[in-house]
C-alpha positions, 0 to 999 in steps of 0.5 A: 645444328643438331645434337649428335647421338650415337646409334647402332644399324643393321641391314640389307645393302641396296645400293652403294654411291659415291659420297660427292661433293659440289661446289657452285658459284653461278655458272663460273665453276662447279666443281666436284670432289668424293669423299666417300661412300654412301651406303643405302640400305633397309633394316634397323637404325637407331632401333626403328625399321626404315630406308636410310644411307650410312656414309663410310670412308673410302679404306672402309669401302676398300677392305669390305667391298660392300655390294648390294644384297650384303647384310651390315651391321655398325655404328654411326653417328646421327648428323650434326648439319642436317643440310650439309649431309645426304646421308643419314647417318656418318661417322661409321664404326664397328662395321660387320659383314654379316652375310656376304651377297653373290657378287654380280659379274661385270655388266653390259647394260645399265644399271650398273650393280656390280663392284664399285671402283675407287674414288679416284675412277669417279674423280676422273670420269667426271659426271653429269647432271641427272634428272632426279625422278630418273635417279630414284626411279632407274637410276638408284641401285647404279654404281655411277649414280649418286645424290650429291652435297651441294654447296651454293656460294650465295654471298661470296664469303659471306653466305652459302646455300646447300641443296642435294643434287643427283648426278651420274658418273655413268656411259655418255651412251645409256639409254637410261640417263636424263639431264632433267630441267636446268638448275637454277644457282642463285646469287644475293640481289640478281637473278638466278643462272641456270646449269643447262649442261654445258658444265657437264661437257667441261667435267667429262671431257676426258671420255668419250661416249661409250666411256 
């Protein structure tokens, strides 16, 4: 558990994602909720110039409509589980549009950019796992990718693990999605499972390939 401090951040939106959360019990359930968005951006936090990602709610998404390209300011909070959290910093306040960035129209081909939609679209669509060298190489600036929360039940109600995995909301159809290698999910005293994608099938099947 770490010390939590209060901070101030500026910056210029690089891209926004779905602020996800994963549940895995070996390859039984693997369940996914939002519970916000992760705003990444570049510029000043916590009075050092860096990359970093600041969690927001999802009201505050609605009545800013951050995109990429706007420069920010707030303030935050520095994490109090440094393992449960992708983002760097959550909690956010004070939030200021300081410039707004030209909007990209609705686009035809992936990366997606443009405005993101509510959480419920994400809730809905489902994703699937996305390889995570495609996701920082391709992937990062997409609307429907995202790095998730993952919580692993290693001793059920005794023990969980937590990891960060990337996963993609996006078109079944685009040229740009990997799966990646399987994932393994470990469980005390056996073997580890291995996700090898067939739990994405179960996620998204309420859309076709073109969805």
């Amino acid at each position: 558990m770490a010390e939590q401090r209060k901070i101030k951040f500026s910056g210029v939106v690089q891209s926004v994602q779905p602020r996800s959360n994963v549940w895995r019990y070996r390859l039984d359930n693997r369940n996914h909720s939002t519970t916000g968005y992760n705003i990444f951006l570049t510029g000043v936090a916590d009075e050092e110039e860096k990359a970093f990602a600041v969690a927001i709610s999802e009201k505050q998404q609605e009545k800013m409509r951050l995109h990429i390209g706007d420069e920010i300011s707030g303030t935050a909070w520095t994490k109090k589980y440094t393992k449960l959290e992708y983002a760097d910093y959550y909690r956010a306040g004070a939030l200021k549009k300081n410039t707004e960035a030209h909007m990209s129209e609705e686009e035809t081909a992936s990366p997606w950019t443009g405005e993101v939609p509510g959480l419920d679209v994400y809730d809905w669509r489902g994703c699937r796992m996305l390889d995570g060298r495609t996701y920082r190489s391709k992937c990062f600036k997409c609307k429907w990718a995202c790095m998730a929360n993952v919580a692993i039940e290693y001793d059920w109600g005794v023990q969980q693990k937590f990891r960060f995995e990337s996963f993609c909301y996006g078109p079944k159809n685009c040229k740009l999605y990997k799966m990646g290698k399987p994932r393994p999910v470990p469980y005390k005293g056996d073997t580890p499972s291995y996700d090898e994608g067939w739990l994405d099938d179960v996620c998204t099947e309420r859309r076709g390939d073109d969805e």
